[in-house]
N, CA, C and O atoms as CSV, one atom per row, in Angstrom:
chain,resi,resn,atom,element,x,y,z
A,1,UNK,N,N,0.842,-1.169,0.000
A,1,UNK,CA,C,0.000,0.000,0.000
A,1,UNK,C,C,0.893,1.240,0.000
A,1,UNK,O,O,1.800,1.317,0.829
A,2,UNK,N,N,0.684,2.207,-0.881
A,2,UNK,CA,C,1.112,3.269,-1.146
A,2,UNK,C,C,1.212,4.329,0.222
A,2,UNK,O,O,0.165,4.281,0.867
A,3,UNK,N,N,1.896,4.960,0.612
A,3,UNK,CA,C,1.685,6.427,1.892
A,3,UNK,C,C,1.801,7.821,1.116
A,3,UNK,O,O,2.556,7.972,0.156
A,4,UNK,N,N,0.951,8.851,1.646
A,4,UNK,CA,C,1.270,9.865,1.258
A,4,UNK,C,C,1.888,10.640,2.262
A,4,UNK,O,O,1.407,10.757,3.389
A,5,UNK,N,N,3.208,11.313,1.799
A,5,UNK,CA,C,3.798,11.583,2.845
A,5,UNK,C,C,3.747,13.558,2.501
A,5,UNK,O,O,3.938,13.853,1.321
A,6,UNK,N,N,3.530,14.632,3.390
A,6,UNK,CA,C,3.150,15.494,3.032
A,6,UNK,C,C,4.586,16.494,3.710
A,6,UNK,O,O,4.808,16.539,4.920
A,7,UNK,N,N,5.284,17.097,2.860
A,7,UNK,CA,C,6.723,17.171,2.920
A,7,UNK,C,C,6.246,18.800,3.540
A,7,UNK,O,O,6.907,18.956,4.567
A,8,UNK,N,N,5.706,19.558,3.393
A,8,UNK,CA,C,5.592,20.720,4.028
A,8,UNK,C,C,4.716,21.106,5.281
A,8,UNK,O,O,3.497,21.072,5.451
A,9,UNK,N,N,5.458,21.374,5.864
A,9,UNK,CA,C,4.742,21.116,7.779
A,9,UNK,C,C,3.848,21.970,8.153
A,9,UNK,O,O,3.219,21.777,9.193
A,10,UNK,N,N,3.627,23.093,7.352
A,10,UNK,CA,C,2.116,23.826,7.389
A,10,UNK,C,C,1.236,23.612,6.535
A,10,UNK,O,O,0.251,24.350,6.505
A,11,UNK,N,N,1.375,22.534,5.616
A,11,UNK,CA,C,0.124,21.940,4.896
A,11,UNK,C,C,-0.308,20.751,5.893
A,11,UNK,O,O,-1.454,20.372,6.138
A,12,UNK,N,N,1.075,20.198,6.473
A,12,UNK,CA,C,0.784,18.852,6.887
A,12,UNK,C,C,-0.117,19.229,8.118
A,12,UNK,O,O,-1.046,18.459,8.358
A,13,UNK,N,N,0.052,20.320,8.918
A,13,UNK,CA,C,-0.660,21.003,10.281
A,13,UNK,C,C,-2.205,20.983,9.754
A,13,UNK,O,O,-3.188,20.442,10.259
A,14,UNK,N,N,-2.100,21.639,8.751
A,14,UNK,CA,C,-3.476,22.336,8.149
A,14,UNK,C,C,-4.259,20.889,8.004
A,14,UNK,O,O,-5.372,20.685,8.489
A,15,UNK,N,N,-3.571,20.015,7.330
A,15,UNK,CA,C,-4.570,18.860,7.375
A,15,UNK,C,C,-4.968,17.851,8.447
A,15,UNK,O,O,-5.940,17.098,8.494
A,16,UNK,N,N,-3.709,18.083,9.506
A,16,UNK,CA,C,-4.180,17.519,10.499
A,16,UNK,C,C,-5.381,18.187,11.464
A,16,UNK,O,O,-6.223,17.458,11.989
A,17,UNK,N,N,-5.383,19.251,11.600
A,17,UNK,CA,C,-6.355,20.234,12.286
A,17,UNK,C,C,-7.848,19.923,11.766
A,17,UNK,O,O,-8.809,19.592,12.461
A,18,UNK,N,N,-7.803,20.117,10.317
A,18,UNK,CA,C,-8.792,19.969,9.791
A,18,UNK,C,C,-9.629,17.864,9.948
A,18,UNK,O,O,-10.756,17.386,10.082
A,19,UNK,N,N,-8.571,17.459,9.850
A,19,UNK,CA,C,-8.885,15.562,10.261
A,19,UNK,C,C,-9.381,15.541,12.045
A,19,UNK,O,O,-10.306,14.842,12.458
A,20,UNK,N,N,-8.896,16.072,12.552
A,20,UNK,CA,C,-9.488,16.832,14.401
A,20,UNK,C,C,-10.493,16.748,14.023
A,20,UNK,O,O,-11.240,15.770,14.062
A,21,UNK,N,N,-10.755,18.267,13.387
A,21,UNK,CA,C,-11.786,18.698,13.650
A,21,UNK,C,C,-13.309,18.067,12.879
A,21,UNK,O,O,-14.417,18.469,13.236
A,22,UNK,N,N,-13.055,16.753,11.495
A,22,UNK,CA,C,-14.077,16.220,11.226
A,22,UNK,C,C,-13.901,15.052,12.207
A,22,UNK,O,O,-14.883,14.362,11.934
A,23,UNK,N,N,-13.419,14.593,12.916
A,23,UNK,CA,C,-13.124,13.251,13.070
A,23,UNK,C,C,-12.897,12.236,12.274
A,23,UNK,O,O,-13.285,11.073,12.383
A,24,UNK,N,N,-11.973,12.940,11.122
A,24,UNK,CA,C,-11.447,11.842,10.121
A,24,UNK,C,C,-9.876,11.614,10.192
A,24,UNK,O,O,-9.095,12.444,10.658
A,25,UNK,N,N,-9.486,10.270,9.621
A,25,UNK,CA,C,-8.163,10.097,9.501
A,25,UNK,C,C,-7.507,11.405,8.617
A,25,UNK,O,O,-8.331,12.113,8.038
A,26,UNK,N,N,-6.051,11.758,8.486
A,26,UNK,CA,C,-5.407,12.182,7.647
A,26,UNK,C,C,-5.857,11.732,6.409
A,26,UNK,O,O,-6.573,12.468,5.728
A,27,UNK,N,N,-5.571,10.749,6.068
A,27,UNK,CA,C,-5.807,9.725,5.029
A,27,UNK,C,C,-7.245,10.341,4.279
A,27,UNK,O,O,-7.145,11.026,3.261
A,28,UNK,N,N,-8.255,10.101,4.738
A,28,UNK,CA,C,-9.426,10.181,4.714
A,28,UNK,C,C,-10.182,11.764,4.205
A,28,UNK,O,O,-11.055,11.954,3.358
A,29,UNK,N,N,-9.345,12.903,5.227
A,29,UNK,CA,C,-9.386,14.376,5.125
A,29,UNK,C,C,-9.010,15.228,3.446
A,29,UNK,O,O,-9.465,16.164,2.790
A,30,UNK,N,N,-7.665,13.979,3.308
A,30,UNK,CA,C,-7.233,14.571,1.832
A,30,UNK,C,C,-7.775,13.830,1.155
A,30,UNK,O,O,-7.814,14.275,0.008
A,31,UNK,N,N,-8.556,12.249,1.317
A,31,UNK,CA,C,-9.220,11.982,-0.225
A,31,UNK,C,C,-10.601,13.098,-0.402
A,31,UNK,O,O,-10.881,13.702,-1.437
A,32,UNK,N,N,-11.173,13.151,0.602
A,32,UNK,CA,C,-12.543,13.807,0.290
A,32,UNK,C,C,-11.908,15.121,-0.087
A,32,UNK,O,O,-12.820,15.822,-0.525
A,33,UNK,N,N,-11.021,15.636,-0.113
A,33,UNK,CA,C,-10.610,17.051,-0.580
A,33,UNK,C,C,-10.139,16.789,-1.975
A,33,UNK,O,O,-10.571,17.549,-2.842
A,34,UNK,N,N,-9.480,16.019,-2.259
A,34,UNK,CA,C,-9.359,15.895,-3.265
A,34,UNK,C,C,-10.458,15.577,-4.317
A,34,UNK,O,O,-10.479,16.326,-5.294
A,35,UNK,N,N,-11.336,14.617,-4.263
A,35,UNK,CA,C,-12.828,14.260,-4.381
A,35,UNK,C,C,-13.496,15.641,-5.115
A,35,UNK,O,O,-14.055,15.767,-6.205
A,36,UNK,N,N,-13.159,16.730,-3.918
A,36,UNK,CA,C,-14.259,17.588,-3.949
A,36,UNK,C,C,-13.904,18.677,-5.320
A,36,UNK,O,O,-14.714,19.071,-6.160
A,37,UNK,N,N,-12.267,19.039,-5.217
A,37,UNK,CA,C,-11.496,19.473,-6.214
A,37,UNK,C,C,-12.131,18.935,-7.287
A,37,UNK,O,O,-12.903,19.562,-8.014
A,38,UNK,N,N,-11.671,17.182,-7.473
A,38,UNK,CA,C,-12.246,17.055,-8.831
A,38,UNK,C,C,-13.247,17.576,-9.417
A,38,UNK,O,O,-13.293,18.161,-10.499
A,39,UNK,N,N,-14.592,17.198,-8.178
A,39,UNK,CA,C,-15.724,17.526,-8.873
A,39,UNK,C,C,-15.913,18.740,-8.987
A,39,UNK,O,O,-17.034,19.080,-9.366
A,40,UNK,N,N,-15.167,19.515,-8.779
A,40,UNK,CA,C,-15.424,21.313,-9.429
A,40,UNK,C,C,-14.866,21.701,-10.255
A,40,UNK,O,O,-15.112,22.843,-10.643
A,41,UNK,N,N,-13.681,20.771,-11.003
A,41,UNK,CA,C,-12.636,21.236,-11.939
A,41,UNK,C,C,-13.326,20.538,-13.090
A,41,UNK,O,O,-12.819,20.764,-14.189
A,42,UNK,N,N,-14.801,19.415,-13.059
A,42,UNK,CA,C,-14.927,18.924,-13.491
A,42,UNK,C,C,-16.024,19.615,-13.943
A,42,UNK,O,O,-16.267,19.451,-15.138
A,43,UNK,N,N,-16.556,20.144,-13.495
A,43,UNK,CA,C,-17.355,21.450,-14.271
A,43,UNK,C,C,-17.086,21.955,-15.488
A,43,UNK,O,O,-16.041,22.592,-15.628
A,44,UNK,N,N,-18.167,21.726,-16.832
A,44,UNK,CA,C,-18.152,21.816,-17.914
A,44,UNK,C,C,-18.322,23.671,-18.099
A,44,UNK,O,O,-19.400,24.260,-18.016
A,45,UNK,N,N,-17.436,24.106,-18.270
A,45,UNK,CA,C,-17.050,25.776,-18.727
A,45,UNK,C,C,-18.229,26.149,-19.402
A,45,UNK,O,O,-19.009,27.071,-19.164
A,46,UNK,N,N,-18.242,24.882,-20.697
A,46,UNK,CA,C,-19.933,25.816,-21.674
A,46,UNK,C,C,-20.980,25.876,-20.510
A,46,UNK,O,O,-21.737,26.843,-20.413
A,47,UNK,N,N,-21.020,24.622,-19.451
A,47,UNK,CA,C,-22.483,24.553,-19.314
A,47,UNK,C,C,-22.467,25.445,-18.208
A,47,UNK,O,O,-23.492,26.045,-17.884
A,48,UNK,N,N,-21.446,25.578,-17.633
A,48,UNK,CA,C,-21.476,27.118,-16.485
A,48,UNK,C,C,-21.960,28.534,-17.284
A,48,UNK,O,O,-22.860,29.272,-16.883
A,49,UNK,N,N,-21.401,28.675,-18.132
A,49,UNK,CA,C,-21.499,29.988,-19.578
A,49,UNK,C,C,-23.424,29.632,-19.869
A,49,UNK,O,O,-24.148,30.621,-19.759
A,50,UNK,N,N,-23.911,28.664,-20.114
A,50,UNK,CA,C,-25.197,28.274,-20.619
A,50,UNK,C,C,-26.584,28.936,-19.583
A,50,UNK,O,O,-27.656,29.535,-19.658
A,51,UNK,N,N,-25.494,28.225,-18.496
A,51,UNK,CA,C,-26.355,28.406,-17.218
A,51,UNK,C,C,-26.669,30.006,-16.499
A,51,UNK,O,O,-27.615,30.542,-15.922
A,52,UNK,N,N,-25.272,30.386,-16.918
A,52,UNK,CA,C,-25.396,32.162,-16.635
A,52,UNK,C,C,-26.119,32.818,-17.797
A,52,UNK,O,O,-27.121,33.505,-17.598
A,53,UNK,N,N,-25.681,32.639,-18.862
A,53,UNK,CA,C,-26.638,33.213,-20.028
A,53,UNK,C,C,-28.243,33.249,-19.767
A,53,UNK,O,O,-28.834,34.304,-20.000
A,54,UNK,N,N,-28.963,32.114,-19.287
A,54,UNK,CA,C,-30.098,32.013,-18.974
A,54,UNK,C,C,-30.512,32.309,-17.774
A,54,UNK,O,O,-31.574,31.806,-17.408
A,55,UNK,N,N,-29.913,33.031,-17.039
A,55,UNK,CA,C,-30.375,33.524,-15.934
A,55,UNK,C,C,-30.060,35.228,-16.315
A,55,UNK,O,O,-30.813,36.099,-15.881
A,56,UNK,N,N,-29.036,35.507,-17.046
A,56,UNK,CA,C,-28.880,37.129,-17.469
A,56,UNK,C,C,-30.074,37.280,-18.558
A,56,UNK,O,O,-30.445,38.397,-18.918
A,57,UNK,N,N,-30.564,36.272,-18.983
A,57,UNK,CA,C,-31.694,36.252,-20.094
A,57,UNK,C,C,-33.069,36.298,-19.441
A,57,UNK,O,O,-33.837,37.131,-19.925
A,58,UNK,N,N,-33.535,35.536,-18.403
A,58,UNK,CA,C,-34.393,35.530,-17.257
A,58,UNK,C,C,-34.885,37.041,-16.787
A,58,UNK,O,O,-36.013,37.530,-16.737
A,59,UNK,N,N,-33.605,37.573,-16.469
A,59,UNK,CA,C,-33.277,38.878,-15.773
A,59,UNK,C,C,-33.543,40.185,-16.493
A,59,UNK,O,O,-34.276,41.095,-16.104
A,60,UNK,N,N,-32.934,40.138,-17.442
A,60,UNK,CA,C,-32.922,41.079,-18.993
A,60,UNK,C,C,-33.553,40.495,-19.928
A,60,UNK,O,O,-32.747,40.093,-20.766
A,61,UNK,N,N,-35.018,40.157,-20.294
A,61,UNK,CA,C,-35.471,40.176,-21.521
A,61,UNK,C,C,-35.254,40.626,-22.460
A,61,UNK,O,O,-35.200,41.831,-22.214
A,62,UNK,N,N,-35.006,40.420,-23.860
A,62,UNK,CA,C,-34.778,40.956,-24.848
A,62,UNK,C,C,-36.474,41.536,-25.225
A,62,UNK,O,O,-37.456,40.796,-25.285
A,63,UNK,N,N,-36.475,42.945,-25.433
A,63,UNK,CA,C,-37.853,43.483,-25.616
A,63,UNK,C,C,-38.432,43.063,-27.075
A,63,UNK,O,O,-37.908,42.815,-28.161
A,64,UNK,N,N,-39.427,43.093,-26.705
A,64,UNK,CA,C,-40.737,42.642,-28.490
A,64,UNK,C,C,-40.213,43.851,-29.642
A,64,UNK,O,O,-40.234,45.082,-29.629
A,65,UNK,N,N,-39.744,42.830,-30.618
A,65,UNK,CA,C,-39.800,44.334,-32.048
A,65,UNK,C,C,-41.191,45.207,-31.771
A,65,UNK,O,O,-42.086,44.772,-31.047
A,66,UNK,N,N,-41.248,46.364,-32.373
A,66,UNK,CA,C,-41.787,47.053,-32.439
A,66,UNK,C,C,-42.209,47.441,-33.983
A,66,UNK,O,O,-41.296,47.216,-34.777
A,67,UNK,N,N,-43.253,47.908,-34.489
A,67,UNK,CA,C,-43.682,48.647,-35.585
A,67,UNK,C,C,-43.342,50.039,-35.910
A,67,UNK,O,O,-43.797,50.841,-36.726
A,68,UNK,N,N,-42.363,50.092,-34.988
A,68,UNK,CA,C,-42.494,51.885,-35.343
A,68,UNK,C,C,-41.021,51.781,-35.875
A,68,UNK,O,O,-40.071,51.191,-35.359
A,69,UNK,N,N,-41.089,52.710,-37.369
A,69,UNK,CA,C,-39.652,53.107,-37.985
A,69,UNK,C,C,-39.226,54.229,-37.970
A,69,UNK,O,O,-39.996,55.188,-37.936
A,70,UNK,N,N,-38.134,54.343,-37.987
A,70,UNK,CA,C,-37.264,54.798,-37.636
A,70,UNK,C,C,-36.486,55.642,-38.632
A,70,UNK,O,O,-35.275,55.443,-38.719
A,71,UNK,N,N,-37.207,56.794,-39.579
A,71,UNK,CA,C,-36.538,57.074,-40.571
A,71,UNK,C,C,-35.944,58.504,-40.020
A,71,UNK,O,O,-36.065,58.824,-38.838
A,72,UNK,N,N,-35.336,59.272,-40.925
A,72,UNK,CA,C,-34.794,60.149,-41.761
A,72,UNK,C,C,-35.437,61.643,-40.341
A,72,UNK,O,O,-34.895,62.223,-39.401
A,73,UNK,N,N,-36.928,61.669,-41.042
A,73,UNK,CA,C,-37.691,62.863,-40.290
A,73,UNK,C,C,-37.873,62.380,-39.028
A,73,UNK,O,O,-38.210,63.315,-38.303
A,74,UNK,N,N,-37.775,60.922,-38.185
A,74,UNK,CA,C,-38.147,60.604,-36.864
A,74,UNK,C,C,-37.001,61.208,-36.313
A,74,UNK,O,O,-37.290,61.932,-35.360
A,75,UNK,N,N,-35.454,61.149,-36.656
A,75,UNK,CA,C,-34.321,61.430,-36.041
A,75,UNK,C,C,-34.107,63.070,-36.372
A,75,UNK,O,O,-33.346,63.704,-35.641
A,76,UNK,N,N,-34.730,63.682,-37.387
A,76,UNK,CA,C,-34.655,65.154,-37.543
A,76,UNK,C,C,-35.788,66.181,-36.204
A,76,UNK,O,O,-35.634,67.287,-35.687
A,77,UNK,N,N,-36.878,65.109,-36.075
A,77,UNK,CA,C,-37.759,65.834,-35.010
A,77,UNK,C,C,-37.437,65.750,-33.051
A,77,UNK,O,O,-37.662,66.554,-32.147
A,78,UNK,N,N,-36.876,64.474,-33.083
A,78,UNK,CA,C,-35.363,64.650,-31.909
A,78,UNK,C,C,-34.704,65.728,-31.838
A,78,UNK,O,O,-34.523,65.967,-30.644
A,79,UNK,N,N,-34.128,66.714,-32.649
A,79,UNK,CA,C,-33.062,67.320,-32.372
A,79,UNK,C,C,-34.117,68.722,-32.666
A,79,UNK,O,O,-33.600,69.837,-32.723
A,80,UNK,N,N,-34.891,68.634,-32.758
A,80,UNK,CA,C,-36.251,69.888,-33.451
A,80,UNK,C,C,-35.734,70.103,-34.594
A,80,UNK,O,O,-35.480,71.299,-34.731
A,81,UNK,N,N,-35.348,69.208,-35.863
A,81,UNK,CA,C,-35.421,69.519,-37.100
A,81,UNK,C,C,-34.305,70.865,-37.093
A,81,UNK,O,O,-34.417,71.993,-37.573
A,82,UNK,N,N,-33.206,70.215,-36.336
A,82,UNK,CA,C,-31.904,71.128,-36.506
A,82,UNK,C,C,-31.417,70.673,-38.042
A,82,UNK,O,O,-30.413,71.177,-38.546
């Protein structure tokens, strides 16, 4: 069986504190951390992008076309036909 041996003594603290404080082994503290890493790195980028799009879309409707155009004399009576 393989050991992981954790060569820097304020990571190695940090994980022991943290194995205390669940009542888990060392062992045990860094698989579920690691576990958890994966499953967030494992997060598909488009479908995060998909998921925000449709909630900024939710939020901000794109408004109904309209019938009214937009010519020449509509943009001359804006400015009072300067």
């Amino acid at each position: 069986m393989a050991s992981l041996y954790i060569k820097d003594s304020e990571t190695n603290e940090r994980v022991s504190r943290l194995a205390t404080r669940l009542g888990l082994s060392k062992t045990e503290a860094v698989r579920r951390a690691v576990e958890a890493l994966e499953q967030r790195s494992g997060d598909d980028k488009l479908t995060r992008a998909r998921s925000w799009l449709a909630r900024f879309d939710a939020r901000f409707p794109v408004p109904e076309a309209r019938d009214a155009s937009a010519d020449k004399a509509f943009f001359d009576s804006l400015s009072g036909d300067l």
